[in-house]
N, C-alpha and C positions, 0 to 999 in steps of 0.2 A: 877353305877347300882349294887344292890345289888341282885347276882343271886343265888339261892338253887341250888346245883349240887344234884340229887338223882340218887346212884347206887343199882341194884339189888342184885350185888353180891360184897363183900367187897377184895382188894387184896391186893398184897404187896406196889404198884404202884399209890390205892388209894391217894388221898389228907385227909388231917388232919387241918379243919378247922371247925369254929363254922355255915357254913352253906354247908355244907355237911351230909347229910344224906342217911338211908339205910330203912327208911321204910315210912309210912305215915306222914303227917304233924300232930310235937308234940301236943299234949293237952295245954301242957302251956308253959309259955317261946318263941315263935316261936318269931325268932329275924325278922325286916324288911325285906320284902322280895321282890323285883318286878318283878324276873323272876325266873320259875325253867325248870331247862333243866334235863330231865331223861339220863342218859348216859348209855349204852348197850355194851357190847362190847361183847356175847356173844349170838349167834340168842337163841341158847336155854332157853335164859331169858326174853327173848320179852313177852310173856303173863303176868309175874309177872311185867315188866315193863311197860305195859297197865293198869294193876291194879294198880300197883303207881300213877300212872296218872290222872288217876280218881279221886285217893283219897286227890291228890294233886292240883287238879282244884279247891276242894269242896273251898280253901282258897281266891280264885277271883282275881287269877294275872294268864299273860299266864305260859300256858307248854307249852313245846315242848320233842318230842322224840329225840336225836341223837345217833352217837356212831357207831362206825363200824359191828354192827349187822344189820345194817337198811340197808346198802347195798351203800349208799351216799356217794360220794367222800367227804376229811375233807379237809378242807383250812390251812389255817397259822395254826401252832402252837401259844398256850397260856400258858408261864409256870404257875404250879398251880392250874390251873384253873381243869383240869380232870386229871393229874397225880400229882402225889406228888412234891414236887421242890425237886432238882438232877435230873428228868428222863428231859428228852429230844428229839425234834424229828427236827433232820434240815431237813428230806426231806420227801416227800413221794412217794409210788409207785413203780414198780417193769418191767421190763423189759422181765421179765422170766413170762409163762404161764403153771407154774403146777398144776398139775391136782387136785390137795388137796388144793390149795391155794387160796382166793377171794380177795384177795388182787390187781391184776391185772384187775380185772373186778371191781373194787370198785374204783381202783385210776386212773388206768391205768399205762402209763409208769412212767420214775422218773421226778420228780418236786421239785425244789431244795427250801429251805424257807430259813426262816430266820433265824441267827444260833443265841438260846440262849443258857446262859449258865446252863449248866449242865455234869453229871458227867456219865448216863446211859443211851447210845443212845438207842432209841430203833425204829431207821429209818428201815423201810423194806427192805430195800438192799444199805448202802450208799456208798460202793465199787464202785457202779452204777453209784454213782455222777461225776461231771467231775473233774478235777485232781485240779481245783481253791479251787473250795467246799471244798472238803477233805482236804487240806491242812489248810483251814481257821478252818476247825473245829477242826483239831489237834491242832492248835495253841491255840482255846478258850480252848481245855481239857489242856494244859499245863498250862492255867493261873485261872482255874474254882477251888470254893474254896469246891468240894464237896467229895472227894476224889478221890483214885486209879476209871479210868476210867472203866467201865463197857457195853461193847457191846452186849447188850441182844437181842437187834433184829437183829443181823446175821451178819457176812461178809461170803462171796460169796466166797467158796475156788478156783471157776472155774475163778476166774477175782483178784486174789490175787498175786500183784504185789511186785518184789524186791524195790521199793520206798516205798510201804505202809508197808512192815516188817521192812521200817527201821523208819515209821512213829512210828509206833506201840513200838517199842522197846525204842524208846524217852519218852514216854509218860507213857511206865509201870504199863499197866493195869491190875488191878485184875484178872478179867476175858472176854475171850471174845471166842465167838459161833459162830461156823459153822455150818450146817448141813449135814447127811445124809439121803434123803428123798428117794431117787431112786438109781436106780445100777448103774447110768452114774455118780451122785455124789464121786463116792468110788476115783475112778483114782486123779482126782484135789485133794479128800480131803488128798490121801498120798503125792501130791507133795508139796500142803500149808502144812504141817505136816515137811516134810525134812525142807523149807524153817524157815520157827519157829523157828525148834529144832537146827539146824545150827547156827540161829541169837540169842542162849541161853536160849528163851523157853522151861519149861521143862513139862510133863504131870502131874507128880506126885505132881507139885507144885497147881493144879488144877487150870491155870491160861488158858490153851487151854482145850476147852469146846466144845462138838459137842451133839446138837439135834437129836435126832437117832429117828425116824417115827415109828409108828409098829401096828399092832393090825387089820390096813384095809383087804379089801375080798382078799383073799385066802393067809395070810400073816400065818408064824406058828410061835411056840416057840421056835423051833429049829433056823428057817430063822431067828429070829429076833434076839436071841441069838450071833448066828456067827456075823450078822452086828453089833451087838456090843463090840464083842472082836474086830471086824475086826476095828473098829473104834479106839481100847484100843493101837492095833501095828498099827496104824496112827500116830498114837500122840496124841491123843485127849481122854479129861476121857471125856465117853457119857451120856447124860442124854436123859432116854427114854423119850418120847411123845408120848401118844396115841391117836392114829386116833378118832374122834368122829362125829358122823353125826349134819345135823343139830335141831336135838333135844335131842343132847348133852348125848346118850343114848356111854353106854360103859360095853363090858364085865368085867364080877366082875373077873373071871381069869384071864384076860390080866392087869386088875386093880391090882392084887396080884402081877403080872410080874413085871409090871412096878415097882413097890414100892420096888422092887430089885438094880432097875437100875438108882438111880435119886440124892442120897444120895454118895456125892464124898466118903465119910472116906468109906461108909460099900461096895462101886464098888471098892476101891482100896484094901480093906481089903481080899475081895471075889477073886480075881484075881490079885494078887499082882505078878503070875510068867510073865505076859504079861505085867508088865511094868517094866522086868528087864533093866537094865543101864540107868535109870530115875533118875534124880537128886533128892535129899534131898527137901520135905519140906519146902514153903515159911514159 
């Protein structure tokens, strides 16, 4: 079956195929098509992704809406299909009920799938998974031909085990994210931080990475600032996140903030005495 994926907004994680698009259906050229599925992943996109829809019905095969904006739990993974080949999802679902996140109300707990390969997990917590999972999918990132592993959707510093640092240090991945979202976050993130920097991880190599939250009610520049040094003598170089509701609305100063904080060379440039005794440079 020959399906049109239509995205609203284009990303780094996009797929790169001849039936993938980002706006209405072409004028000429439109290859076979027999289904298009709108993909969302953004609630603040949903009107323009309605309008897609419309304009992509006018051609007489179904649409359909999906995508983690609609609020629907997702099933199996399909590499390629809605992210690019290298990203990757073996599980879904989260365990943890934070208050910023829909992710638990959309999947629920963890739900382990089927492991393809790829190189850029971006499972919602797979620390979560049970100890079989995890070991199965370390194995496919030791044999996956897409490079240095990349865990973009998070490890969980509060459930970060001496087996999995020594997973992890097997496998010698580019990068991989923790987060800082609340104040109960900080304690675990400095002990996954010792544990790392013990097993040879080093910060300045920009290979330990932490999501750092900011911007939500009654959050300042000051608060957000410290949780980012605090973050920097953790171990981990942090890459802001800003809060945004869901119509995707965002202070233009906290936008300037951010654009401080996101950028590994100009965070290490800016605050180089807080990552003293940090190794060289990958």
């Amino acid at each position: 079956m020959n399906i049109a994926r239509v995205f609203p907004r284009k990303t780094k994680a996009t797929p790169i195929d001849p039936l993938v698009f980002f706006d209405g259906p072409p004028m000429l050229a439109l290859p076979e098509i027999d289904e298009v599925h709108i993909s969302v992943t953004f609630t603040y996109d949903m009107e323009k992704a309605e309008r897609l829809a419309y304009q992509w019905e006018r051609i007489g095969v179904p649409v359909k809406i999906g995508g983690p904006a609609i609020g629907k739990p997702a099933g199996e993974f399909t590499p390629g299909l809605y992210l690019k080949e290298g990203y990757t999802i073996t599980s879904r679902g989260c365990p943890n009920h934070c208050w910023f996140c829909q992710v638990p109300k959309r999947q629920g707990g963890i739900k382990e799938c089927h492991i393809h390969e790829g190189n850029n997990i971006l499972d919602d917590n797979i620390l979560a998974c049970s100890e079989e999972h995890i070991r199965k999918v370390f194995e496919m990132l030791k044999k996956q031909k897409y490079g240095r592993p990349i865990f973009s959707g998070g490890l969980e510093a509060k459930i970060l085990k001496n087996w999995h640092v020594d997973l992890l240090r097997e496998v010698k991945p580019k990068q991989m994210f923790f987060a800082y979202d609340t104040p109960d976050d900080y304690e675990p993130l400095v002990e996954a931080g010792r544990k790392l920097l013990q097993a040879g991880f080093t910060t300045a190599s920009h290979t330990l990475r932490c999501y750092v939250l900011m911007g939500y009610k009654g959050d300042t520049f000051e608060k957000a600032e410290k949780r980012l040094i605090d973050t920097i003598k953790a171990g981990f170089m942090p890459f802001a996140m800003l809060y945004k509701d869901a119509d995707g609305k965002e202070d233009s100063n906290w936008a300037k903030f951010r654009s401080l904080w996101v950028r590994p060379a100009g965070v290490y440039a800016s605050n180089k005495k807080y990552f003293a005794g940090e190794g060289e440079k990958e």
